[in-house]
C-alpha positions as CSV (number, residue, x, y, z in Angstrom):
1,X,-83.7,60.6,-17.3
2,X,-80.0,60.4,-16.5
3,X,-77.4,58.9,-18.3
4,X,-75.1,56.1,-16.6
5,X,-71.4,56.3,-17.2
6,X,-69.1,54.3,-18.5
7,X,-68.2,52.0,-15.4
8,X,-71.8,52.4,-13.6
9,X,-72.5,50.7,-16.8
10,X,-69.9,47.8,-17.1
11,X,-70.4,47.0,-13.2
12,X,-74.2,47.1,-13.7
13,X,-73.5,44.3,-16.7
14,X,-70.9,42.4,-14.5
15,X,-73.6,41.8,-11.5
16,X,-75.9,40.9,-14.6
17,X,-73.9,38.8,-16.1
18,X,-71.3,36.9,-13.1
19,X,-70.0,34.0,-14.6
20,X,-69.0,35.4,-17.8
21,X,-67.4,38.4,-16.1
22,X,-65.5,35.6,-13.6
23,X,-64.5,33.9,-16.6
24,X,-63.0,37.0,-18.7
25,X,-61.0,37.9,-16.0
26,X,-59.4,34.8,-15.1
27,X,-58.1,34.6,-18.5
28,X,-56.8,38.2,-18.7
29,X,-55.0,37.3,-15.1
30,X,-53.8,34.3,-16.4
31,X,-52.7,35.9,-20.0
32,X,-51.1,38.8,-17.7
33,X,-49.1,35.8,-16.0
34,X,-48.2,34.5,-18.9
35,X,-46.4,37.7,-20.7
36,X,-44.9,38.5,-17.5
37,X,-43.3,35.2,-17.2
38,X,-42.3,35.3,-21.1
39,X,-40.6,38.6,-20.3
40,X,-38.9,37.3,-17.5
41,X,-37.8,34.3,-19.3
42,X,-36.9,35.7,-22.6
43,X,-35.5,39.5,-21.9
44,X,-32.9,38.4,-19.2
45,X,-29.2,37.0,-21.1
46,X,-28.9,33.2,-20.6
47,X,-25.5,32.0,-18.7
48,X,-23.4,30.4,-20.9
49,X,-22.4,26.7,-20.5
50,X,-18.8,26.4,-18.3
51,X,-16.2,24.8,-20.2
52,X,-13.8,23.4,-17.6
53,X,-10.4,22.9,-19.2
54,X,-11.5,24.1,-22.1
55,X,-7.7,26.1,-22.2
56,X,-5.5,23.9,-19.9
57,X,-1.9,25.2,-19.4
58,X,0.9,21.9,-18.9
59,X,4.0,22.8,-17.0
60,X,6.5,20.3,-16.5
61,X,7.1,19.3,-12.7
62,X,9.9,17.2,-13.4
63,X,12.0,15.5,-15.4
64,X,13.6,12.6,-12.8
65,X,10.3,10.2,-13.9
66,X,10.8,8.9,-10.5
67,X,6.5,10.2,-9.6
68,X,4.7,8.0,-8.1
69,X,1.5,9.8,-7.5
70,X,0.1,13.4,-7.6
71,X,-2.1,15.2,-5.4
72,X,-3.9,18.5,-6.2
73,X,-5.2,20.7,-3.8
74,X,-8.5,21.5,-3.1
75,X,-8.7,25.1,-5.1
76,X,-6.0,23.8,-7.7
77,X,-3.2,25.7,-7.0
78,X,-0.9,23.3,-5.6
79,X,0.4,19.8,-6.3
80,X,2.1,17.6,-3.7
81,X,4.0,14.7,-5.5
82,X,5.7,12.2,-3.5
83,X,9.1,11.1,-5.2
84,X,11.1,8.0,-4.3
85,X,15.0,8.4,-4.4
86,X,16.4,5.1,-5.0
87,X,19.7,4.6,-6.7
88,X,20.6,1.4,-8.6
């Protein structure tokens, strides 16, 4: 008489028993998924929220009050201001 082993023994149960095998391992796959996602999700730092002007710096353009409008520039380094030079 000889002795299976350990996986002639589990495969032999498997193509006994299909369905149930089918079943198991679609929940470990799925389990698997799930931890990997979880580990994923969980172990990498969040980004933190952007707080536009959160520190704005003022700087006085000018003093005249004679601004009419104000255009920035697209990157918002620059400011074009039209000024109208009237004298009463």
């Amino acid at each position: 008489m000889q002795t299976a082993s350990s996986a002639e023994y589990i495969v032999t149960e498997m193509k006994r028993h299909k369905t149930g095998a089918m079943t198991i391992l679609a929940i470990l796959i799925i389990a698997g998924l799930a931890i990997a996602y979880a580990v994923y999700r969980f172990s990498l730092p969040s980004k933190p929220a952007v707080a536009h002007f959160q520190n704005p710096k003022f700087t006085r353009l000018t003093t005249e009050g004679n601004v009419n409008s104000v255009i920035v520039s697209p990157d918002g380094k620059y400011l074009a201001t039209p000024c109208s030079k009237t004298e009463n």
